[in-house]
Phi, psi and omega in degrees: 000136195260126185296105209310154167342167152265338168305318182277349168249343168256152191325128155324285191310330172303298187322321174290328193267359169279318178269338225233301192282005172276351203280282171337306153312301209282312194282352153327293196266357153302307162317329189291312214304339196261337197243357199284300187290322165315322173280350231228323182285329183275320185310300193253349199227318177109187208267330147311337188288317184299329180288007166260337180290333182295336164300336184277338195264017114339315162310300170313339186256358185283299187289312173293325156302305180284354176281336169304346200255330211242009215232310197288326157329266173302350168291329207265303188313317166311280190342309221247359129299320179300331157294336186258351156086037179243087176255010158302333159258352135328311177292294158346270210287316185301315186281346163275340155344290176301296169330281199294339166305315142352274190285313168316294203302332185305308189264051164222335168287305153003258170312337173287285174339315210266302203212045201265354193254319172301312186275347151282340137318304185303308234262354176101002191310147188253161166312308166293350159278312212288348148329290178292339187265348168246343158268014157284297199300347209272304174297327188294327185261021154272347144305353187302308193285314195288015169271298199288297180331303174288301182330287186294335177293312185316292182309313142330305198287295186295346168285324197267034171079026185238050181307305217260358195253321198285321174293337175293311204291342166307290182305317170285331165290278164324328141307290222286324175304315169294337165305295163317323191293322164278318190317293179299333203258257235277310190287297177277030158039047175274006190033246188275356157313326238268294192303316155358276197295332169308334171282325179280329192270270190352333188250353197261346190256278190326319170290284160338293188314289195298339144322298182323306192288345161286014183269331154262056186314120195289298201239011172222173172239128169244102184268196185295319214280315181277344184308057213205101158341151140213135184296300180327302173318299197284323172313287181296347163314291180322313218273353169293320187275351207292354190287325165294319167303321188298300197281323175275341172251005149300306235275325203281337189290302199300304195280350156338264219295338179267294181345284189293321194274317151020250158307337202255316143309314171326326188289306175302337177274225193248295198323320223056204169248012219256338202274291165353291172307292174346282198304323190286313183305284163342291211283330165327317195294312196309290217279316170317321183280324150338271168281054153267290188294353174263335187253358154294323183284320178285334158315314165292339167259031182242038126247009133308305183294325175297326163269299210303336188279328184287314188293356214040036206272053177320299195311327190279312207287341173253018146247010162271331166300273160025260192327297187288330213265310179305295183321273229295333184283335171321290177325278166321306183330275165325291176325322191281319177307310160271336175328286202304323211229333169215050188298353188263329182268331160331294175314307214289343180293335202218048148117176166302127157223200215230147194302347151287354207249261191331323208256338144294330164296333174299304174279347154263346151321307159287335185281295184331295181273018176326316180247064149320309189307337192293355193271274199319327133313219296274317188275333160271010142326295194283329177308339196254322177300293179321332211274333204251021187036032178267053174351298166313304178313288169332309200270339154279318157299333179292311184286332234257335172277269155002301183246342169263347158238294183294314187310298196306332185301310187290358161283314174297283192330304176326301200297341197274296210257023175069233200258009159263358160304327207272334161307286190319299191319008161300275211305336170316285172295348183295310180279336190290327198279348162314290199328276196334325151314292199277344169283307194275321166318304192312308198305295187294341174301309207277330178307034242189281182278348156286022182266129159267160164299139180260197191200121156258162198274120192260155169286113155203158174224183227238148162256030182251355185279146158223159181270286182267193170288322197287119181306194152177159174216124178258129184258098187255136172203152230205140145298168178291089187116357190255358182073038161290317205294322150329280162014265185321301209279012155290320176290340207260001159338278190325315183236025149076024170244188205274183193217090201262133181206297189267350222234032176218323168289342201244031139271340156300271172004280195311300210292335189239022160078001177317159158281174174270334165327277193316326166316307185272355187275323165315290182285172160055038179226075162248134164281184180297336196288346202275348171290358193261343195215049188256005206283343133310336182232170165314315205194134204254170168281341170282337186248340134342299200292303192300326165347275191323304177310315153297354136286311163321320187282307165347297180311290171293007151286318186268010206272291170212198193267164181185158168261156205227112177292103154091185153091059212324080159260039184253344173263324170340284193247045179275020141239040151248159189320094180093044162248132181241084175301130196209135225211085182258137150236173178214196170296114127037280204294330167283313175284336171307307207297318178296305186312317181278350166291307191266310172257039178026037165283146176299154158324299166314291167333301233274350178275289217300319215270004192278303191291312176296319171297314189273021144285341161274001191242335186268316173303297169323297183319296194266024173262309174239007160235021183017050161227180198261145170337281209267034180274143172309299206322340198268006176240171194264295175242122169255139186195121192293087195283355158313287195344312188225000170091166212293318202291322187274307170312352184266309169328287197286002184259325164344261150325325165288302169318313192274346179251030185237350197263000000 
């Protein structure tokens, strides 16, 4: 008997502190490169050196989306070949992965180069930064590519199964940046150069490592044959990666837009603009190592949440909530707690400034960050949505403080009170993205103990039947509403093989401890948001189930002959033998009609509910075979089961089947 997950059986708590505290250590030190130079910088140059790094790290972060777009992207593309046993195309893809990264940092280091005083203007710079602010950036961006590379190598290296190799080349480029960084500042009296040239070698070493590691690949090779462009490939890398890209250039969208409304009230006050910029930019980084550690914890918990919720094992999954939602309020707590009481002393880590310098730091420190604790509810909120495969949520939570609160605030606020709106307006979106968490976290607690087992119409036959000596497999994929499944299980009556459709979920069930609820609420639905919200994990739990799927039907392909329902195995096994790819649709007025027959839907019901499955049927389909559903060219046969009705489409599918065999 094969022995269950430890996720569905060992203590939470152990599992959280097994999964969690490594998450937490890599985004710790994801985290150092931003907040390292800045103490090192207010220490040795003062407070201009910092307001320039904060104009500059907008590049940075720039740079950092795409690589993450191109790192998470080919990280994702591996799995889900390596689950399909390609691994040549597996191979394929980590290298155009790589390639465009290649090429995008070179000509994004360029274009920096190229257009670094233009590009520091978007970004707020005031005339006393900008010295300092073009002799950072001009080294930082030549560092840009050996930045973005060691990035995109990184996400790649924990997909081919080194999670502990990806976390050294971290950890280690970041010691060795803190090393450098005084080394440079204080001995060779290089200021903001100094930290600079300390970062690009920091990241040009991490980068060397991870090169390095591609000579010892776990599970691909990259030889000549994958060493090879494809446009195709590389598209789907990016549309894979893009959730990420997406999430980080909110964050470059934000401090843009705080940078200038800054400087432009900042100008009007006792403050200026250059002690704003500094400061908000400080304390921003402060609270990113804040929600660093919440969000290692919630990260570490979402493949507890993901089985147990898949397993159907409600009681683990709302005392791995519990849990994770208490720790994170602990964390906050304590953060609001020094925010609030030694915020003068905070500051004082990352240099000296002059009595409008301390007082205005004080005061973003208490205003911005006022509803911090609300980050301990929000941000595992979105992480346990993503984990439950509730994509949309996730993806409104993810997006909603950034762009749906905090930006609008700071507009408003900024325009009524100037240049303390621009404060509240932390605190603002801190809170409205509480509610909203907690509406929907609340919503979701109590659906947790209604869930049932579902019940689908199953298809099945004896597996000893064959029609000929010869194998074959008939492939069926069907609109919402057309009697694909009534179909299936006549024809393969009619020709005596077994007929697999609900008999693929509960081998899926058996092998992965999913419940069969969760499974059919799972496959064969991804909307456009589940590409939105991939930007923390490897592999989603949805592409978890098609693996699996994709070795079963393999499996049951090789066995005998059968007809095999949906589940895009007509892409599956389009290199196998003895396959007849098959495509039933009808009308509109026939699928209403069947639906209000068979599932006892309204009318009304019965369109939305038409359009939307094969519209979440259609997203899945070109998700993993990036061809489109409903094209003929991807069948053999396409057939309109209005024409002739359920009885007769089985006769003529027959007769075609039988003259081909």
């Amino acid at each position: 008997m094969k022995k269950e997950n430890i996720l569905g059986t060992e203590k939470i708590g152990k599992l959280i502190r097994l999964f969690s505290i490594p998450c937490i250590i890599s985004m710790l030190v994801n985290s150092l490169y931003n907040i390292v130079d800045q103490i090192f910088i207010g220490q040795g140059v003062g407070m201009l050196g910092n307001g320039a790094t904060n104009v500059v790290f907008p590049l940075t972060m720039i740079a950092l989306a795409l690589s993450l777009m191109f790192g998470d992207g080919a990280s994702s593309f591996l799995s889900l070949k390596l689950g399909e046993k390609k691994k040549e195309e597996a191979a394929h893809g980590v290298y155009n992965g790589f390639l465009l990264c290649a090429v995008v940092s070179l000509l994004f280091a360029i274009g920096t180069l190229l257009f670094l005083p233009q590009l520091l203007n978007l970004f707020g710079c005031t005339d006393q930064l900008r010295s300092y602010a073009i002799g950072y950036g001009k080294i930082i961006a030549l560092g840009l590519p050996f930045m973005m590379l060691g990035i995109t190598l990184n996400s790649i290296i924990r997909a081919d199964g080194s999670p502990k190799y990806s976390m050294l080349s971290m950890v280690f480029g970041a010691v060795l940046n803190i090393i450098l960084d005084p080394i440079f500042i204080f001995v060779f009296h290089m200021g903001v150069e100094g930290a600079a040239w300390a970062t690009i070698i920091s990241q040009f070493v991490t980068f060397l490592m991870n090169l390095l590691y591609l000579k010892k690949l776990k599970n691909i090779t990259l030889n000549h044959e994958a060493r090879k462009y494809s446009f195709s490939v590389s598209k789907r890398v990016m549309m894979l990666g893009i959730s990420s890209f997406i999430t980080q250039m909110s964050f470059v969208f934000v401090a843009s837009v705080a940078n200038n409304l800054l400087g432009y009230y900042g100008a009007m006050t006792k403050y200026g603009a250059e002690i704003p910029i500094t400061v908000l930019g400080i304390v921003m980084k402060v609270s990113q190592i804040l929600n660093s550690i919440v969000l290692g914890l919630a990260i570490g918990a979402q493949p507890i949440f993901g089985y147990n919720y898949g397993a159907h094992k409600m009681d683990r999954v709302k005392q791995t909530l519990k849990i994770v939602l208490g720790v994170s309020f602990v964390i906050t707590t304590i953060a609001f707690i020094l925010f609030q009481t030694i915020p003068d002393k905070l500051i004082l880590l990352f240099g000296q400034g002059d009595q409008y310098y301390m007082e205005f730091a004080c005061l973003t420190f208490r205003i911005y960050l006022m509803l911090v604790i609300c980050n301990g509810i929000q941000i595992p909120s979105g992480i346990f949505f993503q984990a439950i495969g509730k994509s949309s949520r996730s993806a409104i939570l993810s997006l909603s403080r950034q762009i749906a609160f905090l930006l609008p605030a700071m507009f408003i606020l900024s325009h009524l009170f100037g240049l303390m709106g621009v404060l509240y307006a932390g605190a603002v979106a801190d809170g409205m993205a509480f509610i909203l968490s907690s509406i929907l976290l609340l919503l979701e607690i109590k659906s947790l103990d209604k869930e049932k087992n579902g019940e689908i119409v199953c298809a099945s036959s004896s597996e000893d039947k064959l029609v000929t000596h010869q194998k074959f497999v008939i492939t069926i994929s069907r609109e919402y509403g057309s009697g694909r499944r009534f179909i299936g299980q006549k024809l393969a009556s009619k020709l005596n093989v077994p007929c697999y459709d609900k008999q693929i979920v509960e081998k899926i069930a058996e092998e992965t401890g999913f419940s069969i609820d969760y499974i059919e609420k799972n496959e064969q639905r991804r909307s456009k948001l589940d590409n939105l919200v991939r930007g923390y994990v490897d592999i989603q739990n949805i592409d978890a189930l098609y693996i699996k799927e994709v070795d079963i039907i393999k499996e049951l392909a090789s066995k005998t002959s059968c007809v095999i329902i949906g589940r895009c195995a007509d892409h599956i096994l389009k290199d196998h033998k003895n396959v007849i790819k098959i495509f039933i649709y009808n009308g509109m007025e026939e699928k209403i009609k069947r639906a209000t027959k068979y599932y006892g839907l309204s009318k009304k019901e019965a369109v939305k509910t038409i359009e939307s499955i094969n519209k979440l049927r259609k997203n899945h389909y070109k998700h993993y075979t990036d061809k489109d559903w409903s094209d003929p060219s991807n069948y053999d046969i396409c057939l309109n089961s209005d024409t002739l009705g359920v009885d007769k489409t089985v006769e003529l599918l027959y007769e075609m089947i039988m003259k081909t065999k």
